[in-house]
VEXZAVO-929838 format. One record per residue (C-alpha): residue in three letters; x, y, z. Coordinates in steps of 0.001 Angstrom, whole numbers, plus 500000, padded with zeros to 6 digits. Layout:
BEGIN
alaXYZ;...
//
This chain:
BEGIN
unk611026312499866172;unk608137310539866029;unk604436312134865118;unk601958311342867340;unk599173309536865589;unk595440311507865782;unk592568308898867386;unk589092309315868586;unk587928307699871928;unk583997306805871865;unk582378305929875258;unk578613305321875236;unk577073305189879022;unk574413305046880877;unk574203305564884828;unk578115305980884743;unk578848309269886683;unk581759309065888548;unk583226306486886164;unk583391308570883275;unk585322311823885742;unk587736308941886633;unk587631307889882700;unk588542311662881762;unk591372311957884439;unk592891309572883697;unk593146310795879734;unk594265313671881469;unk597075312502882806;unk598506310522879762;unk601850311474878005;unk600198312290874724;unk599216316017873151;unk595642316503874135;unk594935318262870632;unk595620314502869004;unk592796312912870919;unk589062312984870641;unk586955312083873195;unk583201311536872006;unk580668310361874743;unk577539309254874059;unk575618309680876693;unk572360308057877360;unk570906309477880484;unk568248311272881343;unk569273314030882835;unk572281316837882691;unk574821315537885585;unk577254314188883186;unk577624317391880982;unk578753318974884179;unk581257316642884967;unk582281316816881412;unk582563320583881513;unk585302320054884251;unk588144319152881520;unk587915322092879150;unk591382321100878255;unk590486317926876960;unk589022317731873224;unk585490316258874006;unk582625315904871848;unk579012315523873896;unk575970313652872255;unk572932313088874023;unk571261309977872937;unk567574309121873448;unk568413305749872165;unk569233303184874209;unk571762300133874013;unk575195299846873412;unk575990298632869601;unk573222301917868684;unk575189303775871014;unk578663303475869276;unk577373303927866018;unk576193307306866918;unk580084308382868099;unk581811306141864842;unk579294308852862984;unk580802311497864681;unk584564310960865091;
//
């Protein structure tokens, strides 16, 4: 039997609502052991509606930054730092 290998996802957005539920579905829904992945989003906005949508997959293994910086490359740093 073959391990499953560990791996961190990092998303950085911005203004990306419903694209990131969709995003976190779809993780969802993959054949691997939820335990083995990482999900870190950096998340630029302003305000709180994405840590609600985020709070919808308490099965999922998700890491939430807020980020007052703004720009992608800065972004991704941020979650490399974390995973």
């Amino acid at each position: 039997m073959v391990k499953n290998m560990k791996f961190s996802l990092i998303v950085a957005t911005l203004g990306r609502f419903e694209e990131v539920g969709k995003f976190l579905k779809s993780v969802e829904q993959c054949n691997y052991d939820n335990k083995d992945v990482e999900i870190i989003i950096v998340d630029q906005n302003e305000t709180s509606k994405l840590a609600a949508i985020v709070n919808e997959f308490k099965n999922l293994n998700i890491i939430h930054v807020k980020s007052k910086i703004k720009g992608l490359s800065q972004n991704r740093n941020i979650g490399i730092a974390k995973a």
